[in-house]
PDB file of N, CA, C and O in Angstrom:
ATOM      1  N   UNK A   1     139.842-106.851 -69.203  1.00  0.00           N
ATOM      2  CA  UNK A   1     138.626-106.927 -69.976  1.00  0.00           C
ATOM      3  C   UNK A   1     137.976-105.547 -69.983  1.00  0.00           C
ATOM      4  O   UNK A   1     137.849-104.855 -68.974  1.00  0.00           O
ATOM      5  N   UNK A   2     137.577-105.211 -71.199  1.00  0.00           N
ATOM      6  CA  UNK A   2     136.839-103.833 -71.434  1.00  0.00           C
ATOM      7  C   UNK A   2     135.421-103.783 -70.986  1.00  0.00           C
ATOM      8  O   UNK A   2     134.873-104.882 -70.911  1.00  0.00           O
ATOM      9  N   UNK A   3     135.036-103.217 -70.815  1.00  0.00           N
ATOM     10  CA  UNK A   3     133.137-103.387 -70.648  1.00  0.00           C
ATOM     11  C   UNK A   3     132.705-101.627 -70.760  1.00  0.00           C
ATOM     12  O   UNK A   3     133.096-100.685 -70.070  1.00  0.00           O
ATOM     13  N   UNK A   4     131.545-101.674 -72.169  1.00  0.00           N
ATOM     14  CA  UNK A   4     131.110-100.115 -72.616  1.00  0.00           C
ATOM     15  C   UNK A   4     130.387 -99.652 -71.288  1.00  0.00           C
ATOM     16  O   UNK A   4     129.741-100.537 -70.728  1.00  0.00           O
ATOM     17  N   UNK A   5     130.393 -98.705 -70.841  1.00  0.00           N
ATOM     18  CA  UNK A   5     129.518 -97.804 -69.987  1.00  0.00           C
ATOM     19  C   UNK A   5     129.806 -98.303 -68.480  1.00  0.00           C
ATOM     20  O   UNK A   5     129.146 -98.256 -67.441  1.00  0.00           O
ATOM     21  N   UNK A   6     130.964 -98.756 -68.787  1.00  0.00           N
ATOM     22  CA  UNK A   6     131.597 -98.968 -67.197  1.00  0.00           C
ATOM     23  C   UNK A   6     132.522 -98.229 -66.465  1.00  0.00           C
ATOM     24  O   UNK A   6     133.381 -97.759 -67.212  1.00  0.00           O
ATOM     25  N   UNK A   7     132.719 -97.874 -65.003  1.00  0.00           N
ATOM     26  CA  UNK A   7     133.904 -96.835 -64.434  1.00  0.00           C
ATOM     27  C   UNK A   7     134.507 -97.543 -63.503  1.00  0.00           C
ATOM     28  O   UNK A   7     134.164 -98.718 -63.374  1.00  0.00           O
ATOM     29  N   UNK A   8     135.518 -97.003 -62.664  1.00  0.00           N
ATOM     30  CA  UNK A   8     135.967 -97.906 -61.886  1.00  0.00           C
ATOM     31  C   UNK A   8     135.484 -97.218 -60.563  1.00  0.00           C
ATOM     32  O   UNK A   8     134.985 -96.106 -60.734  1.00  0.00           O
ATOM     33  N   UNK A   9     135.544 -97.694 -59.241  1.00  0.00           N
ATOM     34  CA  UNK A   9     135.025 -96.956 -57.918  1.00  0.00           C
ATOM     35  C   UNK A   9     135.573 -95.613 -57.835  1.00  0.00           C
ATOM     36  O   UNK A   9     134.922 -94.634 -57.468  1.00  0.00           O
ATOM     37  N   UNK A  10     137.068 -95.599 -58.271  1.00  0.00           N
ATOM     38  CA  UNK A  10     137.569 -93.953 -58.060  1.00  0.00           C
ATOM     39  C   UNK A  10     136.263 -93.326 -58.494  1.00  0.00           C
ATOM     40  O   UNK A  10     135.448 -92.873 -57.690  1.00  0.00           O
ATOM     41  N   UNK A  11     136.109 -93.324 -59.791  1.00  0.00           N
ATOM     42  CA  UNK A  11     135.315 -92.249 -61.198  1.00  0.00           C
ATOM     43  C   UNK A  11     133.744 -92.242 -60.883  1.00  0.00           C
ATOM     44  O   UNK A  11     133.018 -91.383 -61.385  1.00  0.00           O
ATOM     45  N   UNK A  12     133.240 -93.262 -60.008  1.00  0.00           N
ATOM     46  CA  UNK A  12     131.946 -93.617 -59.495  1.00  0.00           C
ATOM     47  C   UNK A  12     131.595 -92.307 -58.486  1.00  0.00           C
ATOM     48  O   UNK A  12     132.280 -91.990 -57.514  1.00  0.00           O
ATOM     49  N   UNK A  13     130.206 -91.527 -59.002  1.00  0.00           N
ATOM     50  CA  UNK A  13     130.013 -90.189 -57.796  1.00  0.00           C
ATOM     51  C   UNK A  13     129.470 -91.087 -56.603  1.00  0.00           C
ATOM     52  O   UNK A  13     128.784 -92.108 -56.557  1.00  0.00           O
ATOM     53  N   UNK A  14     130.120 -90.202 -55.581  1.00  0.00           N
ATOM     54  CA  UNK A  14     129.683 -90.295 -54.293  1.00  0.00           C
ATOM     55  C   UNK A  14     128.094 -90.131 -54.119  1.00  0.00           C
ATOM     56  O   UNK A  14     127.449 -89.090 -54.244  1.00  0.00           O
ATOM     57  N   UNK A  15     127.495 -91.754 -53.715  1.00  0.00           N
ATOM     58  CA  UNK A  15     126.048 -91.929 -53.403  1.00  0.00           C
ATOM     59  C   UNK A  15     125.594 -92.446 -54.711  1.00  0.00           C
ATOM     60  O   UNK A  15     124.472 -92.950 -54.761  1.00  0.00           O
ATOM     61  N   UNK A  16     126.241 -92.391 -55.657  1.00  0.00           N
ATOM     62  CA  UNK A  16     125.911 -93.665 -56.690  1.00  0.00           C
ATOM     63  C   UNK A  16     125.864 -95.099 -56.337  1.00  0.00           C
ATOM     64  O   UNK A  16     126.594 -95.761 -55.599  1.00  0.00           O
ATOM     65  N   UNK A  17     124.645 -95.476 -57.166  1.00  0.00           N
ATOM     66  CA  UNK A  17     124.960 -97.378 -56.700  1.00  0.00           C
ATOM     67  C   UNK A  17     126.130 -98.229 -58.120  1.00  0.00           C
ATOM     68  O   UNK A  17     126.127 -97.695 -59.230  1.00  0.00           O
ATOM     69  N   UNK A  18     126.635 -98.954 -57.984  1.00  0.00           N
ATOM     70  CA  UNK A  18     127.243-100.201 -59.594  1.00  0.00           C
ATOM     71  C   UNK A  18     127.036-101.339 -58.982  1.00  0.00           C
ATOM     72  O   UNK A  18     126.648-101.477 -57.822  1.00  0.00           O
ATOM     73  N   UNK A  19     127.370-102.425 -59.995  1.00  0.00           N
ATOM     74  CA  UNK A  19     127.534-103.317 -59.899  1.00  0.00           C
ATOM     75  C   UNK A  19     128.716-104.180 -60.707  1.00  0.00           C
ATOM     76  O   UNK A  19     128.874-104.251 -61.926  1.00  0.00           O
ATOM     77  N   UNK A  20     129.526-104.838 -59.604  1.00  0.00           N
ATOM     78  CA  UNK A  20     131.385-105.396 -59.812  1.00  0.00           C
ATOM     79  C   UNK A  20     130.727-105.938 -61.015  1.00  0.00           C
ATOM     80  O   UNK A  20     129.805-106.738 -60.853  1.00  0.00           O
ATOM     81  N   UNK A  21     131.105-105.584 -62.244  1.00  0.00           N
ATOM     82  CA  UNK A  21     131.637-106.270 -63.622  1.00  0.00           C
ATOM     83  C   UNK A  21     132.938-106.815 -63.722  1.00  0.00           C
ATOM     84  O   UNK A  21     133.110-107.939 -64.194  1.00  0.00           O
ATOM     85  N   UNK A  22     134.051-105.969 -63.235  1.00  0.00           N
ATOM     86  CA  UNK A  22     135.389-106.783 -63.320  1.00  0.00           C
ATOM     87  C   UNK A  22     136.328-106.329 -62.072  1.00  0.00           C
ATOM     88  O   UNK A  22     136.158-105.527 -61.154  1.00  0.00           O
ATOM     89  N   UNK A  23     137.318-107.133 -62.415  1.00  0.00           N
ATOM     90  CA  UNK A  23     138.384-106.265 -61.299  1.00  0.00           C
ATOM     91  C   UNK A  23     139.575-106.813 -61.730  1.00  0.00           C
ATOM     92  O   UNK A  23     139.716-108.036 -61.735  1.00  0.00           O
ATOM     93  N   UNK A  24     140.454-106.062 -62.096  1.00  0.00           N
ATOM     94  CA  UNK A  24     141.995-105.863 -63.205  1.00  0.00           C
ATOM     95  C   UNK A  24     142.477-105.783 -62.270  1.00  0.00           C
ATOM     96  O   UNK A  24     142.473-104.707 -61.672  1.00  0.00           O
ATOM     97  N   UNK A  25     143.213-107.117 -61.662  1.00  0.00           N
ATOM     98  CA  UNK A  25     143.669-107.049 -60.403  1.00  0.00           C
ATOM     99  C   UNK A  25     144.549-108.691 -60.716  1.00  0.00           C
ATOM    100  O   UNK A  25     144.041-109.696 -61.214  1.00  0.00           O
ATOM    101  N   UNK A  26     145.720-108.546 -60.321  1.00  0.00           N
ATOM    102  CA  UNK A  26     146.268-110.104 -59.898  1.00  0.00           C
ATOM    103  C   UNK A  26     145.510-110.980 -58.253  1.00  0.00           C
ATOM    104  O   UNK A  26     145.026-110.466 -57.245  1.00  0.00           O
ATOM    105  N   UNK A  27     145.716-112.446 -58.635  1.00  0.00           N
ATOM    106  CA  UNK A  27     144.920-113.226 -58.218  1.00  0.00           C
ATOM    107  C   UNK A  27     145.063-112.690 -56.241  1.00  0.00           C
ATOM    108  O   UNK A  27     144.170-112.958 -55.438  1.00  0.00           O
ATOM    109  N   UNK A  28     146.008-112.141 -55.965  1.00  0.00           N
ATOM    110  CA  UNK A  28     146.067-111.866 -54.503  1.00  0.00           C
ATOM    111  C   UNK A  28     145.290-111.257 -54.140  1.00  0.00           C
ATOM    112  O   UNK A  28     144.673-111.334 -53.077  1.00  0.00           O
ATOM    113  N   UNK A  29     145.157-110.244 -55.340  1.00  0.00           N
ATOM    114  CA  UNK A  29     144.123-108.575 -54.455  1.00  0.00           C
ATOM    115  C   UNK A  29     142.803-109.074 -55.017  1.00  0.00           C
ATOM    116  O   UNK A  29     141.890-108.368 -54.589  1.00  0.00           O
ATOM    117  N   UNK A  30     142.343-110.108 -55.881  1.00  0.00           N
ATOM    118  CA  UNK A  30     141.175-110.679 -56.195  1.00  0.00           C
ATOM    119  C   UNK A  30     140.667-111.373 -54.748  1.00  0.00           C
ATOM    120  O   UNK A  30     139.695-110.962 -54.115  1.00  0.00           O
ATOM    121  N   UNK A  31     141.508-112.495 -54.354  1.00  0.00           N
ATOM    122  CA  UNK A  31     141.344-113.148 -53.019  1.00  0.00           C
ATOM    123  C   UNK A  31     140.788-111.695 -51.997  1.00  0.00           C
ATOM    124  O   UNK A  31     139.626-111.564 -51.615  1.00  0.00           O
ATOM    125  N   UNK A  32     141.693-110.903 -51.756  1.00  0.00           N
ATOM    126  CA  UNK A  32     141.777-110.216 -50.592  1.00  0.00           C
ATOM    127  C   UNK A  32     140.150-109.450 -50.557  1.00  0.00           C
ATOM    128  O   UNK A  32     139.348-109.437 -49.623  1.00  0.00           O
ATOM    129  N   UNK A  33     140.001-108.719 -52.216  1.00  0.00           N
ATOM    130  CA  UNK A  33     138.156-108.034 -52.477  1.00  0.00           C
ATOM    131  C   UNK A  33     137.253-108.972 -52.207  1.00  0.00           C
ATOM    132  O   UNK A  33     136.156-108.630 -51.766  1.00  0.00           O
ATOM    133  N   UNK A  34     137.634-110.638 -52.477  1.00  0.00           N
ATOM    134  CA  UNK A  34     136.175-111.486 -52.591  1.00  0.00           C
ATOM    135  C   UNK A  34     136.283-111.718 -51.028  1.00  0.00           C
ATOM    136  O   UNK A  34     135.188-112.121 -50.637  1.00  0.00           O
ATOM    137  N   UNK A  35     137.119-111.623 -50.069  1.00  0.00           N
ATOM    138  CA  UNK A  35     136.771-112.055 -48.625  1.00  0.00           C
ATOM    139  C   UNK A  35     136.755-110.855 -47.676  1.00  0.00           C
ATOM    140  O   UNK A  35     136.999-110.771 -46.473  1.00  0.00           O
ATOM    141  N   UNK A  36     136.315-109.764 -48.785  1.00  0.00           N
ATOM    142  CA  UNK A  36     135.784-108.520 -48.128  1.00  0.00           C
ATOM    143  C   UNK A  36     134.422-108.259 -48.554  1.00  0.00           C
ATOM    144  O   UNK A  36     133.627-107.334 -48.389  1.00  0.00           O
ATOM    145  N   UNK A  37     134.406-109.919 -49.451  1.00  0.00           N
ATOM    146  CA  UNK A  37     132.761-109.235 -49.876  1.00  0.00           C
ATOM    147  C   UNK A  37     132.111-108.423 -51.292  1.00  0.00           C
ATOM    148  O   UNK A  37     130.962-108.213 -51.681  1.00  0.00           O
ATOM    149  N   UNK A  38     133.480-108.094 -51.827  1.00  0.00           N
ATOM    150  CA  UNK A  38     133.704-107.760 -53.130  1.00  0.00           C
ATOM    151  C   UNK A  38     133.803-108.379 -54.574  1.00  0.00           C
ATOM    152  O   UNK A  38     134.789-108.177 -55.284  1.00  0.00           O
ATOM    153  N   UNK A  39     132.872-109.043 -54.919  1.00  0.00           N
ATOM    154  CA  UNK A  39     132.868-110.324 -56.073  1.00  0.00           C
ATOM    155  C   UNK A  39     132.618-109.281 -57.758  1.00  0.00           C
ATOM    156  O   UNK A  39     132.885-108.137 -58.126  1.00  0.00           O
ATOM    157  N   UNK A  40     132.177-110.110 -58.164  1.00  0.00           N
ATOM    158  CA  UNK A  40     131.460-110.183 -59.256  1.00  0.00           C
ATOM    159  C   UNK A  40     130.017-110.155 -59.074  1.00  0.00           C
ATOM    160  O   UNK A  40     129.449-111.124 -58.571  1.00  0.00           O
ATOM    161  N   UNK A  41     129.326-109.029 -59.476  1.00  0.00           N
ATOM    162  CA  UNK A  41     127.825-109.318 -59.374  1.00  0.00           C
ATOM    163  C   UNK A  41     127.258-108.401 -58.436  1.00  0.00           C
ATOM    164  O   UNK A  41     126.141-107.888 -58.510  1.00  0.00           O
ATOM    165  N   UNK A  42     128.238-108.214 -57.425  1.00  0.00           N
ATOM    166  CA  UNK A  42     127.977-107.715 -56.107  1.00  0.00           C
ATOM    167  C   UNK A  42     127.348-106.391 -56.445  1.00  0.00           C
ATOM    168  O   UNK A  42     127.565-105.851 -57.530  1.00  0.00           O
ATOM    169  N   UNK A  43     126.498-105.813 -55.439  1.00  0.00           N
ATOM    170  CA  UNK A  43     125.853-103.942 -55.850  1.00  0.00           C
ATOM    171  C   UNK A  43     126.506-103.402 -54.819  1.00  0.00           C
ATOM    172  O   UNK A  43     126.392-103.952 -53.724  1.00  0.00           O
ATOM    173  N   UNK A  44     127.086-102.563 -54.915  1.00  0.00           N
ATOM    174  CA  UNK A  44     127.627-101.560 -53.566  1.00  0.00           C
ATOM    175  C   UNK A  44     127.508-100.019 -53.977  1.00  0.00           C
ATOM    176  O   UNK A  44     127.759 -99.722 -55.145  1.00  0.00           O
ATOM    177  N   UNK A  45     127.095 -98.918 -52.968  1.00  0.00           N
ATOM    178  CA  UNK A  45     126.868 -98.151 -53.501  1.00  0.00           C
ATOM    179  C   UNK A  45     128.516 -97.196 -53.034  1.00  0.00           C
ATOM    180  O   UNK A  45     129.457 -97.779 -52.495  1.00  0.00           O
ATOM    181  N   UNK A  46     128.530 -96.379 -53.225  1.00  0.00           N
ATOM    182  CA  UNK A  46     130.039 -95.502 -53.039  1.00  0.00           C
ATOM    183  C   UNK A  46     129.680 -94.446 -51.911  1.00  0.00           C
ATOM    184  O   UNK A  46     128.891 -93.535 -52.164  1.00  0.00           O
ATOM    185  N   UNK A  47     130.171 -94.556 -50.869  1.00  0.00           N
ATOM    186  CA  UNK A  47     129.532 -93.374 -49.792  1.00  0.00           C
ATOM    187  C   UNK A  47     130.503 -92.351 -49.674  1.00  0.00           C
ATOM    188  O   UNK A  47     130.155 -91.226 -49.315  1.00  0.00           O
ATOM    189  N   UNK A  48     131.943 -92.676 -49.995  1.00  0.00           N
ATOM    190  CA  UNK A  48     132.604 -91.044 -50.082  1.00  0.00           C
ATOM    191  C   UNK A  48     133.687 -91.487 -50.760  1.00  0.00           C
ATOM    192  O   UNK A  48     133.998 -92.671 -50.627  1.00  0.00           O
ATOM    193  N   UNK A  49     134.309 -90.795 -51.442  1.00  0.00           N
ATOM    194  CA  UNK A  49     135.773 -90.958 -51.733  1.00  0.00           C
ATOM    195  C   UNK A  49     137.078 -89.501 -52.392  1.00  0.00           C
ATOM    196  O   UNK A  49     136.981 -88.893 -53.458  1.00  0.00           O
ATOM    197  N   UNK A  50     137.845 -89.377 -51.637  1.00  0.00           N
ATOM    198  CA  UNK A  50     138.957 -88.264 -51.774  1.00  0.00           C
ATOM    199  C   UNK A  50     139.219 -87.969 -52.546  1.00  0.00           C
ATOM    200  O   UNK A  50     139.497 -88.978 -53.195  1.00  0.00           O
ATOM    201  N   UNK A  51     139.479 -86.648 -53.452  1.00  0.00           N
ATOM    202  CA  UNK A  51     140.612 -86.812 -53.878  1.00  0.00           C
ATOM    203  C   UNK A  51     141.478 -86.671 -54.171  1.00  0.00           C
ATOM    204  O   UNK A  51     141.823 -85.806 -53.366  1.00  0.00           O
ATOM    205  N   UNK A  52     142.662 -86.900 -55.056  1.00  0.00           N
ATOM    206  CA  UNK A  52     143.932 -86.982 -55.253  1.00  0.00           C
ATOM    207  C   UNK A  52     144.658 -88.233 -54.585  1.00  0.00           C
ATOM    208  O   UNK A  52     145.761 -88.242 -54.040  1.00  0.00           O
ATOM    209  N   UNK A  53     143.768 -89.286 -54.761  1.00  0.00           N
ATOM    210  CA  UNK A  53     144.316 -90.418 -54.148  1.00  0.00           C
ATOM    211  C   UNK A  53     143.938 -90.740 -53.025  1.00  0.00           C
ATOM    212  O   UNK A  53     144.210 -91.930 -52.863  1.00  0.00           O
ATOM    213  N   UNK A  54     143.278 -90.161 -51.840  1.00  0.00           N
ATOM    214  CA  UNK A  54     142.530 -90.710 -51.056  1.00  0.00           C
ATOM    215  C   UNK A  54     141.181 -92.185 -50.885  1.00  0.00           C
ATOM    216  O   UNK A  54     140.144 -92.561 -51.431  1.00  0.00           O
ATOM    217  N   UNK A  55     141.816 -92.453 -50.104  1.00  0.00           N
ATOM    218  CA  UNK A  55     140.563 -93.811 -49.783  1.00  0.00           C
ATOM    219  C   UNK A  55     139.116 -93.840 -50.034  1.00  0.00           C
ATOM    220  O   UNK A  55     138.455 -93.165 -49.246  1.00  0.00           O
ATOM    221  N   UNK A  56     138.499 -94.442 -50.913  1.00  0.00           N
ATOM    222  CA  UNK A  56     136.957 -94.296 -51.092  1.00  0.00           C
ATOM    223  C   UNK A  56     136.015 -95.438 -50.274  1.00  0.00           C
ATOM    224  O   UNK A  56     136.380 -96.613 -50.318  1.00  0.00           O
ATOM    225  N   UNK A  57     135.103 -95.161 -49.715  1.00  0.00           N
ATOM    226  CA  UNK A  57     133.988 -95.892 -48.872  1.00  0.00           C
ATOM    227  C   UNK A  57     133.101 -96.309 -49.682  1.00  0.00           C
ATOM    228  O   UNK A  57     132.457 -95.673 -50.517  1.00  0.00           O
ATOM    229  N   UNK A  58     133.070 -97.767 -49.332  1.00  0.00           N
ATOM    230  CA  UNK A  58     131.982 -98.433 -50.105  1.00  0.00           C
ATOM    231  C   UNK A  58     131.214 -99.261 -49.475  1.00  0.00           C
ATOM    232  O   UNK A  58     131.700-100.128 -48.748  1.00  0.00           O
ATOM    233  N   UNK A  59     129.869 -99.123 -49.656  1.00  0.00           N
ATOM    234  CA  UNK A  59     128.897-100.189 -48.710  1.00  0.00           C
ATOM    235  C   UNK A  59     128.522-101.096 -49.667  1.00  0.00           C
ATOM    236  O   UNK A  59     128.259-100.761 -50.822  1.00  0.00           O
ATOM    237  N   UNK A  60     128.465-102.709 -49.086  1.00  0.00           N
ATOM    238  CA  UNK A  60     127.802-103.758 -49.810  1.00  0.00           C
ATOM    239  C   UNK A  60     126.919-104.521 -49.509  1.00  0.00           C
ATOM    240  O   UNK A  60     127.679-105.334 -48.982  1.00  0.00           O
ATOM    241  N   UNK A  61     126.050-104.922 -49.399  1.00  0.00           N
ATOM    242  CA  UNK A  61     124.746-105.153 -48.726  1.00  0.00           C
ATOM    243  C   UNK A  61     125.220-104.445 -47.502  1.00  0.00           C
ATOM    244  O   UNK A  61     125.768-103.370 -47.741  1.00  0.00           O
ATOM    245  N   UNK A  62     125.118-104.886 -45.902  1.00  0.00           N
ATOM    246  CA  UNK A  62     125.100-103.909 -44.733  1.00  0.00           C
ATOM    247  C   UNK A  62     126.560-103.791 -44.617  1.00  0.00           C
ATOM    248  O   UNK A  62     126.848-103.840 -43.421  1.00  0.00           O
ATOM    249  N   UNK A  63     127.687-103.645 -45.413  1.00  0.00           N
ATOM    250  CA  UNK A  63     128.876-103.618 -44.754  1.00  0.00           C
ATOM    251  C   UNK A  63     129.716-103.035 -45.029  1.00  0.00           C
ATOM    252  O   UNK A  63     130.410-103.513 -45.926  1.00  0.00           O
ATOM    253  N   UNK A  64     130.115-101.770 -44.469  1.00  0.00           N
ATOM    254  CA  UNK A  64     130.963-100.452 -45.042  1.00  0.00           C
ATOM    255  C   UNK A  64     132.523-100.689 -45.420  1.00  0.00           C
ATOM    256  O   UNK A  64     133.270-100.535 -44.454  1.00  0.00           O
ATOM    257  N   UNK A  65     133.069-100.987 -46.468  1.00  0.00           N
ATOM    258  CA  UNK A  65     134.536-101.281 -46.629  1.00  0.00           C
ATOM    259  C   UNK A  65     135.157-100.078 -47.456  1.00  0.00           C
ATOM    260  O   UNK A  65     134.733 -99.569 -48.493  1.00  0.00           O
ATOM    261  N   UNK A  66     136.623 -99.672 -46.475  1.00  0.00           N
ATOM    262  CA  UNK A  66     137.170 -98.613 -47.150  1.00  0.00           C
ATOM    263  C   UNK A  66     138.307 -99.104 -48.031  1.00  0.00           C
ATOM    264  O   UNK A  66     138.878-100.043 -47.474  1.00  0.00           O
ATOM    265  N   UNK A  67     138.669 -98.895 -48.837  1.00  0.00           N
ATOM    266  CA  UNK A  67     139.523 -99.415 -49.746  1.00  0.00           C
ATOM    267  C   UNK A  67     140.452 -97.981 -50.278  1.00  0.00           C
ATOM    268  O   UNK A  67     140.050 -96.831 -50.450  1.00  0.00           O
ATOM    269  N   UNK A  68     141.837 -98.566 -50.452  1.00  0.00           N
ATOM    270  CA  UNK A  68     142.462 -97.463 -50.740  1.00  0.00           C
ATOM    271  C   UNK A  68     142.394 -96.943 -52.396  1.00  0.00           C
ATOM    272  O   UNK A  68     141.552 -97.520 -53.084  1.00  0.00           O
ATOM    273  N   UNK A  69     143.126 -96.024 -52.972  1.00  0.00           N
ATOM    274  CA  UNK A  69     142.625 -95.428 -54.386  1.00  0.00           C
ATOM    275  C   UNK A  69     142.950 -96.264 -55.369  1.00  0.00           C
ATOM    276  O   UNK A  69     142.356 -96.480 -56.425  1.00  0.00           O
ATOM    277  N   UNK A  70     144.440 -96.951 -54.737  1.00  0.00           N
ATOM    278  CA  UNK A  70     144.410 -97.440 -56.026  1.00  0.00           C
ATOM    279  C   UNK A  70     143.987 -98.941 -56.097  1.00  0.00           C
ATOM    280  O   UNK A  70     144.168 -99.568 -57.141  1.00  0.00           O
ATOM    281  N   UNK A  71     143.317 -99.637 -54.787  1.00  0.00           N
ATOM    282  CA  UNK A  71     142.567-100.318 -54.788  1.00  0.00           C
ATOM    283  C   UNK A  71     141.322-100.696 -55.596  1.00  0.00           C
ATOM    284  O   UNK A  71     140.941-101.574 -56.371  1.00  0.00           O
ATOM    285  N   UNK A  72     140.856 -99.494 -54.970  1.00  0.00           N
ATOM    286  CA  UNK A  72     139.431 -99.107 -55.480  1.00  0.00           C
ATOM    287  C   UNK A  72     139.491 -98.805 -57.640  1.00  0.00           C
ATOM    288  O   UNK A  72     138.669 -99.013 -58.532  1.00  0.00           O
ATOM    289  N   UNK A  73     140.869 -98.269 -57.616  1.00  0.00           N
ATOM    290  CA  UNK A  73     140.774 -97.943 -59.163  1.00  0.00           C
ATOM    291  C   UNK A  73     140.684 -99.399 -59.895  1.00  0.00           C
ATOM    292  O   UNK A  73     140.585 -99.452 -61.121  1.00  0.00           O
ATOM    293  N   UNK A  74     140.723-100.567 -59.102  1.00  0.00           N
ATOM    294  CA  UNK A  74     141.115-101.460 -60.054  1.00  0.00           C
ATOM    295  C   UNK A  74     139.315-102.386 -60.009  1.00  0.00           C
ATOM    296  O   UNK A  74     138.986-103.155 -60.912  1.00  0.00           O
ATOM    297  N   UNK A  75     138.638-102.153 -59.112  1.00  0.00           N
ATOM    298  CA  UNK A  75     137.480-102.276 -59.299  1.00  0.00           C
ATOM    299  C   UNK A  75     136.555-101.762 -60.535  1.00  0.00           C
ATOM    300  O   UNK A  75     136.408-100.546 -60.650  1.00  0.00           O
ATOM    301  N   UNK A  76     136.060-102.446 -61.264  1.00  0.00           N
ATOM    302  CA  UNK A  76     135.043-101.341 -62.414  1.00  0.00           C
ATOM    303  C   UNK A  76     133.463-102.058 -62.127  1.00  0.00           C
ATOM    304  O   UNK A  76     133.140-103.215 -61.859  1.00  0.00           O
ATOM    305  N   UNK A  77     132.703-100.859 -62.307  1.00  0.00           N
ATOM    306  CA  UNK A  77     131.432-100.813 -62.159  1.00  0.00           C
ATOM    307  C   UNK A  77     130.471-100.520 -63.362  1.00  0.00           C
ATOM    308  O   UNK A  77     130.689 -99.649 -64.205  1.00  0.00           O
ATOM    309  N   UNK A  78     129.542-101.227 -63.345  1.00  0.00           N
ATOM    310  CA  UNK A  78     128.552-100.992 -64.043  1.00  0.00           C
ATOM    311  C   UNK A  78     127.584 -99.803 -63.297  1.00  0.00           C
ATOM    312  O   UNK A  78     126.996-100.247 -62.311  1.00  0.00           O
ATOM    313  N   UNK A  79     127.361 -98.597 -63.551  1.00  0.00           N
ATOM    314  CA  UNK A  79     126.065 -97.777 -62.913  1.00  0.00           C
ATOM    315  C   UNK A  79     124.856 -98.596 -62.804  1.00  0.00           C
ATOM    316  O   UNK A  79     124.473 -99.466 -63.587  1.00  0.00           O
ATOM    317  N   UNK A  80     124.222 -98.126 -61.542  1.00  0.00           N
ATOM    318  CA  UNK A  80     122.683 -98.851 -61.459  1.00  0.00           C
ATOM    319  C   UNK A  80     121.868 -97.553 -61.447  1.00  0.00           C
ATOM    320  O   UNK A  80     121.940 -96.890 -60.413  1.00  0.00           O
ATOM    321  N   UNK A  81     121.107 -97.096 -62.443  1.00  0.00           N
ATOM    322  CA  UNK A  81     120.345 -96.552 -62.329  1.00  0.00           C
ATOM    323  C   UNK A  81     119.083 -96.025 -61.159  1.00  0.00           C
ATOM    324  O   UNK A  81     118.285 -96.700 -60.508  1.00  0.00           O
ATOM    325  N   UNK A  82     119.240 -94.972 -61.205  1.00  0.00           N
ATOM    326  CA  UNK A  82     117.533 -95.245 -59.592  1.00  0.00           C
ATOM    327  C   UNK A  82     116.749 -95.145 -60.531  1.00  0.00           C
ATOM    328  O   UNK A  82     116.816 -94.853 -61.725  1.00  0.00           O
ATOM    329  N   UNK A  83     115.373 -95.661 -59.233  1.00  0.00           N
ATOM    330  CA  UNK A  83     114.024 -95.941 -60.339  1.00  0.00           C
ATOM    331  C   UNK A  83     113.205 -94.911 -59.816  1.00  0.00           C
ATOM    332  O   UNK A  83     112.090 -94.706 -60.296  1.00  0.00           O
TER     333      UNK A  83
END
């Protein structure tokens, strides 16, 4: 599924907040993100990520999950603006 003005966690800057719009993922690695806390809806902000394929850090309400690149690439985010 497409969604305008969306990125995925790779493309997300470090210390930006999104929010999970989709995740282009077969039903395993869907299971494996939602019982890490990783849904639909969810806000997490991005606290570091490598690169050239390195692992990116992501916090979701209090809980820091590192996910690998091409993990993380299959996540897409909506930006949350600061106020």
């Amino acid at each position: 599924m497409k969604h305008g003005g969306c990125v995925s966690l790779t493309s997300l800057p470090a210390g930006a907040r999104g929010k999970i719009v989709d995740i282009n993922a077969g039903a395993g690695l869907r299971r494996r993100l939602e019982a890490m806390g990783l849904r639909l809806g969810t806000e997490v902000t991005k606290i570091c990520g490598l690169p050239l394929g390195g692992p990116v850090v992501v916090q979701a309400r209090a809980t820091r999950i590192g996910l690998g690149h091409g993990m993380a690439g299959k996540v897409m985010v909506e930006a949350i603006r600061a106020q």
